[in-house]
Structure formats: structure tokens, C-alpha cells
N, C-alpha and C positions, 0 to 999 in steps of 0.2 A: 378635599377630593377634586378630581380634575379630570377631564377626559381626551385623549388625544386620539385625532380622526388621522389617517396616511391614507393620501391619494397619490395616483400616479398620474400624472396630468396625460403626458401624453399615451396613455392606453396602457393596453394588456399586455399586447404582441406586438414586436417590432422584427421584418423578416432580416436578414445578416446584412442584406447592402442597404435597405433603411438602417441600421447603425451607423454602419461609414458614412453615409450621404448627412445624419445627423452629426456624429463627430466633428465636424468644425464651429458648427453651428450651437455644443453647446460645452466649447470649450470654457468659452466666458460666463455660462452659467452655472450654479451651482449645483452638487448632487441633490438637496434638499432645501428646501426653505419652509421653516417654522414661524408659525403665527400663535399669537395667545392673543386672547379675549376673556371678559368678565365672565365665568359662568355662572347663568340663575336653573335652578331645580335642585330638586333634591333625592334625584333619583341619577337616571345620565342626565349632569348639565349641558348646557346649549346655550347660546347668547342671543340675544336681543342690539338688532340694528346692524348697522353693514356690513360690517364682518361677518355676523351669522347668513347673511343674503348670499354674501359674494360666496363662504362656503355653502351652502346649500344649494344655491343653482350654480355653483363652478364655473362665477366667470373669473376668477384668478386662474383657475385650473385652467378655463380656454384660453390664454392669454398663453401658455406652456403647451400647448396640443399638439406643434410640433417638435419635442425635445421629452426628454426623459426624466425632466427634473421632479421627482415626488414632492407633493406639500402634506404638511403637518398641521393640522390647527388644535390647539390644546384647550379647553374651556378652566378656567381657575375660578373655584369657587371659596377661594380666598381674598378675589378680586386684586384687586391693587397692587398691596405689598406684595400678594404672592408673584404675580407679576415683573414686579422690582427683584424679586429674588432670583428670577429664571434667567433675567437678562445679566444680575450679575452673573452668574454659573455659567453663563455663554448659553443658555439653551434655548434660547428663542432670537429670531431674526427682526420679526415684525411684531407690533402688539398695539391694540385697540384698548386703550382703557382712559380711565378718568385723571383729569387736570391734576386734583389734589395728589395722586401718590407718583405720578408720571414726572410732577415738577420736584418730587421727595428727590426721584431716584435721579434727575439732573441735577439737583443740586449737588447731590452724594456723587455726582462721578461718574453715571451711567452716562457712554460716549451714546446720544439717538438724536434723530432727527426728527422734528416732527413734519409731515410730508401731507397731511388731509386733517382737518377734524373731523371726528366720530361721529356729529349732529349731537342732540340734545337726549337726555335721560329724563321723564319724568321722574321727579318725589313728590312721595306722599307722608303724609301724618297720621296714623292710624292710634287711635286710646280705645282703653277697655269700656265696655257699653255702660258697667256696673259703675263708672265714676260722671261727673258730669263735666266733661269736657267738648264742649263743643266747636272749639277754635280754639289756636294757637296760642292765644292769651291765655286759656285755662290752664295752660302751662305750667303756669309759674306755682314752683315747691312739688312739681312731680318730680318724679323718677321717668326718663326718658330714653330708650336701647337707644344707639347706632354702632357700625363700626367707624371708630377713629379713623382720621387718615385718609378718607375716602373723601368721593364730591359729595356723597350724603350727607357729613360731620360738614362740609361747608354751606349746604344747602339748609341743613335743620340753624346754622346760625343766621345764616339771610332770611329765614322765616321769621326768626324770633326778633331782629332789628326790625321785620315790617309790621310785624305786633306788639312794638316797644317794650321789648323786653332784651336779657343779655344772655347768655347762655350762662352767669352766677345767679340766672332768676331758675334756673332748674337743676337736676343730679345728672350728669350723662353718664348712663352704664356703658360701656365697650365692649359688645359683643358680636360674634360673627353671626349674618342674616339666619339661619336655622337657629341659635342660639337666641336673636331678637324675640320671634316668634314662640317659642316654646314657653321665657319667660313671660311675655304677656299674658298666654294660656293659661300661666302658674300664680298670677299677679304678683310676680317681684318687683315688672315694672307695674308703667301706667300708660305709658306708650312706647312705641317707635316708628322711627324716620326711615324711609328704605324707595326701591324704587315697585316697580311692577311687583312683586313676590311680594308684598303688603296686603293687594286686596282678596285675597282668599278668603282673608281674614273675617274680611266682611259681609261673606258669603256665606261661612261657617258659622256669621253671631257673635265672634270671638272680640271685634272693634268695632269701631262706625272712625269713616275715615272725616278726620277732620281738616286736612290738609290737603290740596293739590298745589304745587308749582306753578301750572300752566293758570292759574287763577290771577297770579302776581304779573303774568307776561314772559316773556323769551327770558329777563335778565335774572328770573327764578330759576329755571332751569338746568338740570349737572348739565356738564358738558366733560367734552378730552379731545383726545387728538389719535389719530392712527402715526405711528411712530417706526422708524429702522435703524439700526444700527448704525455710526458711522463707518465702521469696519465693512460693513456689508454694501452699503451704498458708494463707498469707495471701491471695491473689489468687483460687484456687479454691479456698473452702472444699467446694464438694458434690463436685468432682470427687474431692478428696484422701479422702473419703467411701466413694466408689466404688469409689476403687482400692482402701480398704481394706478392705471389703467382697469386694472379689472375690479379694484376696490369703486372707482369712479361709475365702470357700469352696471357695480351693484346699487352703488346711489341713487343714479338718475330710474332704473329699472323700479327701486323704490318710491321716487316720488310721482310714476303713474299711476294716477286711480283707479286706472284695470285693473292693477296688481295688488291692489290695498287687502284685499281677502287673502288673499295666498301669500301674500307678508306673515298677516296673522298667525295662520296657518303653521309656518315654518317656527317662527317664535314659539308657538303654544307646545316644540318640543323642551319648552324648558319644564314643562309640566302647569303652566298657567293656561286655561282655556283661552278659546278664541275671544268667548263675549267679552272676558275681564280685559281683550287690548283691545276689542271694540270700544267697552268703556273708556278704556284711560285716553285714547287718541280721539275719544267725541269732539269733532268740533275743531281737529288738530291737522291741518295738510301735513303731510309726510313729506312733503318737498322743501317746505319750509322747518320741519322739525329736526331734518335729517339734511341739511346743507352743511358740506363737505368743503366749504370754499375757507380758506385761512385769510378773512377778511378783519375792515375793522373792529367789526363786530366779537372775532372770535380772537383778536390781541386784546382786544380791551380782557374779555372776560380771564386771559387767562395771567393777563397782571392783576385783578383781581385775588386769582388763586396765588401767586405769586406773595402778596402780602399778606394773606391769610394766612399759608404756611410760615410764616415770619413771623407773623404776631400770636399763634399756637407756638412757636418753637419747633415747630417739625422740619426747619430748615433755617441753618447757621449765616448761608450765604446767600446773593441775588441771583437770579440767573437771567443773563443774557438772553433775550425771548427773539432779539434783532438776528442774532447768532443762530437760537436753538433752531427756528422755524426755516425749509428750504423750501421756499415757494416755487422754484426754478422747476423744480419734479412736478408738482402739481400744474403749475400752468403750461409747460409742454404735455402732459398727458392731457388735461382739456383741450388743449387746441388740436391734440391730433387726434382726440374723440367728435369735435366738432360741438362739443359741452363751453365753452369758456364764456358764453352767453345764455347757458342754461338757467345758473342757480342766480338769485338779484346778490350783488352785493353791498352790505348793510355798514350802516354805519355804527360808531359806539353803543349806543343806545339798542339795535338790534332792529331800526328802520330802515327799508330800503332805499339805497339811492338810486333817486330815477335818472 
């Protein structure tokens, strides 16, 4: 399932000499520009983190408020691959999603750039109340959901190397997040690995979470990248500008603590309440969770993902990351937000340099 939002950036009504007076102006933009993001609920999905921001308060929309171009934001609640599939098909421009299927679909041949990271995802570990599992070590000789493929399946193995275990110390089912959930309900499994859409679980009686990421530090953590096309970035340079410009002032917009309620807020239309992202970001600046800057910090991690897919097999070849990454986009849009001293930037390790 998947949901596709169409805005009109620049309005309603435009009267016959606001057309011509627009006409030059947006020749070089496109009629439309399509976005895809991860969707979580299970009802209408909606996404979690800056892409859900920048479309909910329309700052990519204001970045078009003079021009006619309509935007698109699709939510994929097949996450990743679905992702990888739309951009084959030609039907998406731009897309926010996770390291692991983004580096799939580079490998394979999808021509993107990646222009921003996405900030971080927590994961969680949730096991059924009725087993006694109380840490990641009890793991081992269960039966454990995720979906393959995703930064989750990368996540639930950095868990289990940090409780000296291997992922042939357990069973991995493969199933898509509603399908995770349903089997724990049914005890097929014995747990699952997911992000946010996990603690309901715990709410319902159904788990007791035995896992957070943010426990291990930043280098637990999913991650990805907001990403366009090369076609598209080549054909609209100002537009691809724009969008990253307003993807930026959904960022920085996020990491004031004014805002941190009404973050909530908008997230909780994936159908997860507010308290459950109260909980999960206890303790978590949002400025730092959600840093957008393609530093050391965020090549290290995603050679990282890089070798991971190589040693699953879910990718034949390397991928150039020196290549993949154009930082030339990002750092003229901070500088002309007056952001390029906003966010710290970190080193490997995920510490920052002073």
C-alpha cells in the first residue's frame, strides 16, 4: 500500500498575465516533481523524519510558491525495494529512504545522487512477554521477523555482533512490518526487529522491548540518504536546488526544541501516538538525530552498508560512494540558507569536530 499526496506549490489561481509573467521563469522547471519516502501505519501511511516535515509544513512547496510546479509525495509501505522499483519505472524524482536498499538499487544501475542524509532511524527489539528473553543475547535459537534488505536486517546484525552472537546464532523470517507484527501476536516468531511501529506492541502486552539502538550510541543507529535522479539533476539544476533547500529548512526547523511537540504530532499521522515518539526520542536532541550534513561520519557508515550488502550477497558489485555522493548541491544550499555552521560535523566514529 502506498499513499500519494499532489500539491500545487504555487496555489490555486493564477490570473492570465501571472501565467506569462511565470512562463520564463518556469521553463527550466519541471511540470511535477515526485518524491517517495518510507511509509509507516497501517491505515493512510505517512513517514517519520524530514521528508514527512518538509511535506507537512510545505517547505519544499515554498521554495515553488512562485511557479506552477505541483509536487507529489508517495509514502511506500513496502519501504526500500518498493522504492527501488518506482525509480526503476521512472516514477519518482527524489526519495528518502534507507542505506541498505538505496546502495541495492546503485549498485543495480539506478542512475541517483545522493544530495542530504536522511538523519538516523531508531531500531528496536521487541520478543513475546511469554518467552524469557530479556536482551539480545537471548536470542540465540529463536526465530526472529525483519524485512530483508532494509537498514533494519543491517541493524538487527550490529546488534547481535554487540551481544557476540552471528545472525547463524538465530532463524531470520522475512516479512513485511504488518506481517512482522501479526506473527509475533500468533507466536510463529519470537521476536522482531523494526523501527518505531514496534512499540505498540508494548503497549498492547503483546512484547516487552528488549532492544533500543540509541543504547549502543549514533553507530547503532539505521541511517540513508535523501537521493535524485541523475537525469533530473542534470535537466533541473535550480529546481534540484530548491528541493534541497527546503528539505534543509525542514531539518534545521526540526532540530528546534520549540518544535519538538508538533514534530511529534505530524509523525503520529502514521498512526503511532505521540507518547510512543516521546518515548523513543527520550533523551535524543533532534538536531543531532536528524543531521542532514554528508560528513565523515555519514561515508564512514555507509561503506559500512556497502560491505554488508556484499557480504549478504544483495550486491554483485562496489559502488563508488566518492562518485555516488554530490555534495556540491548540499553545500551551496547551506550556504545560501546561512545553515553550513548549523549542524557539528562529525567524525567516523559519529564525534564531533570542534
Amino acid at each position: 500500500m502506498m499513499l500519494t499526496r499532489r500539491l500545487f506549490a504555487g496555489g490555486l489561481l493564477l490570473l492570465p498575465w501571472g501565467r506569462a509573467a511565470l512562463s520564463a521563469a518556469a521553463a527550466d522547471l519541471p511540470a511535477t516533481i515526485r518524491f517517495g519516502d518510507v511509509g509507516f501505519g497501517f491505515g493512510t501511511p505517512f513517514g517519520v523524519g524530514i521528508s514527512a516535515i518538509a511535506d507537512a509544513k510545505g517547505f519544499v512547496a515554498e521554495e515553488f510558491k512562485d511557479t506552477e510546479v505541483k509536487l507529489e509525495f508517495t509514502y511506500f509501505t513496502n519501504t526500500g525495494p518498493a522504492i527501488n522499483e518506482a525509480f526503476a519505472n521512472g516514477q519518482l524524482d527524489f526519495a528518502a529512504y534507507g542505506a541498505v536498499p538505496n546502495v541495492i538499487g546503485k549498485a543495480n544501475g539506478l542512475p541517483t545522487k545522493i544530495i542530504l542524509s536522511y538523519g538516523g532511524t531508531n531500531i528496536f527489539g521487541a520478543a513475546r512477554t511469554d518467552l524469557s528473553i530479556k536482551t539480545v543475547a537471548d536470542l540465540k535459537g529463536k526465530r526472529v521477523a525483519i524485512q530483508k534488505a532494509t537498514i533494519i536486517h543491517w541493524g538487527l546484525l550490529h546488534a547481535l555482533q554487540a551481544y557476540g552472537l552471528t545472525e547463524n546464532d538465530i532463524t531470520i523470517v522475512d516479512l513485511k512490518n504488518a506481517d512482522q507484527l501479526a506473527a509475533l501476536a500468533a507466536k510463529s516468531v519470537d521476536a522482531v526487529f523494526g523501527a518505531s511501529f514496534v512499540l505498540p506492541l508494548r503497549d498492547k502486552g503483546l512484547a516487552n522491548i528488549i532492544y533500543r539502538s540509541s543504547d549502543l550510541g549514533a553507530t547503532a543507529t539505521g541511517f540513508g540518504a535523501i537521493v535524485v535522479t541523475e537525469e533530473f539533476a542534470h535537466k533541473y539544476p535550480e529546481a534540484t536546488q530548491r528541493v534541497a533547500r527546503g528539505f534543509l529548512k525542514a531539518a534545521a526547523w526540526l532540530a528546534r526544541k520549540e518544535n519538538r511537540a508538533e514534530a511529534f504530532s505530524i509523525w503520529s499521522r502514521t498512526g503511532t501516538p505521540v507518547a510512543l515518539y516521546q518515548a523513543e526520542f527520550e533523551g535524543q536532541d533532534l538536531k543531532e538525530a536528524f543531521n542532514p550534513l554528508l560528513d565523515d561520519f555519514f561515508r564512514s557508515r555507509y561503506r559500512s552498508v556497502i560491505a554488508f550488502d556484499r557480504e549478504q550477497k544483495l550486491i554483485r558489485t562496489d559502488v563508488d560512494l566518492g562518485k555516488w555522493i554530490d555534495g556540491e548541491i548540499a553545500d551551496k544550499a547551506l550556504g545560501g540558507l546561512g545553515l553550513a555552521d548549523f549542524w557539528p560535523r562529525r567524525r567516523d566514529d559519529g564525534t564531533a569536530v570542534k
